[in-house]
C-alpha positions in Angstrom: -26.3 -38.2 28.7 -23.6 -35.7 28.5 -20.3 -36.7 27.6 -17.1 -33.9 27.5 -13.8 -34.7 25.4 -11.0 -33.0 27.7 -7.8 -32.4 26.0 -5.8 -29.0 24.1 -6.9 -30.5 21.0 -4.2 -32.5 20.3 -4.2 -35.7 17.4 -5.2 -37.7 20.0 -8.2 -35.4 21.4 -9.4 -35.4 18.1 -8.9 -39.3 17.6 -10.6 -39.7 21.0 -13.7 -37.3 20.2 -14.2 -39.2 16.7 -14.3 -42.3 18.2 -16.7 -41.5 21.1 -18.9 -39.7 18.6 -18.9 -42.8 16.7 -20.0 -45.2 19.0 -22.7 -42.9 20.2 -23.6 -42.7 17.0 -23.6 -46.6 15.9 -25.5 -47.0 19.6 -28.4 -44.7 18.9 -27.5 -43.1 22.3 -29.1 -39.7 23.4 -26.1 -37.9 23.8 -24.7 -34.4 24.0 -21.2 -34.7 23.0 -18.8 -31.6 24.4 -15.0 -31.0 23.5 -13.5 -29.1 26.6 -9.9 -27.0 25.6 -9.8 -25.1 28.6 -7.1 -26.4 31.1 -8.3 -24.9 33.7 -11.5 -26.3 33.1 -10.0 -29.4 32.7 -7.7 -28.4 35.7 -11.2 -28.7 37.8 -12.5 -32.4 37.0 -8.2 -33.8 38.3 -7.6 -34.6 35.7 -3.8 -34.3 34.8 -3.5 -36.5 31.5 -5.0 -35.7 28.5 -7.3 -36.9 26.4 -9.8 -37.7 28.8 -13.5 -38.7 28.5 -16.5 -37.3 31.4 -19.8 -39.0 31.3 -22.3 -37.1 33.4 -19.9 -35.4 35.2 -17.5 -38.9 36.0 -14.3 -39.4 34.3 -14.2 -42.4 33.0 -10.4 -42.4 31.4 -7.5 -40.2 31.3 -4.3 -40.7 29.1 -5.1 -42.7 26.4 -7.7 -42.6 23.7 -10.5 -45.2 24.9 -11.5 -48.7 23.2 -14.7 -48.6 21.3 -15.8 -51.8 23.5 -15.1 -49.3 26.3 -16.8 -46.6 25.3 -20.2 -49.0 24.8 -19.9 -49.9 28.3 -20.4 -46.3 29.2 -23.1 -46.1 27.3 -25.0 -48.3 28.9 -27.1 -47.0 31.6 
């Protein structure tokens, strides 16, 4: 699984990368965790809000920093 953390790098970002990492971590999921600071980059997946979370390639939120419950969900597969 490959999950990107889209955002400048703001408090949030970070909040949002250390919670994703968390979960993944706490799951046991095989996952490649990426933090993405390029806006054009981020300019490429839509996405127009920041942070935002990609999970093989989908976004799965934009705007606000995901719940951990959330974030589990994704993980499931």
């Amino acid at each position: 699984m490959e999950i990107k953390i889209l955002g400048p790098g703001c408090k949030k970002c970070n909040q949002t990368a250390e919670r994703v990492a968390s979960v993944v971590d706490t799951a046991g999921a095989d996952a490649r965790i990426e933090k993405i600071t390029d806006m054009m980059t981020i300019a490429g997946f839509g996405v127009v809000a920041t942070p935002a979370v990609v999970v093989d390639g989908v976004v799965k939120c934009a705007g606000k920093i995901p719940e951990r419950d959330e974030i589990a969900r994704w993980l499931e597969i």
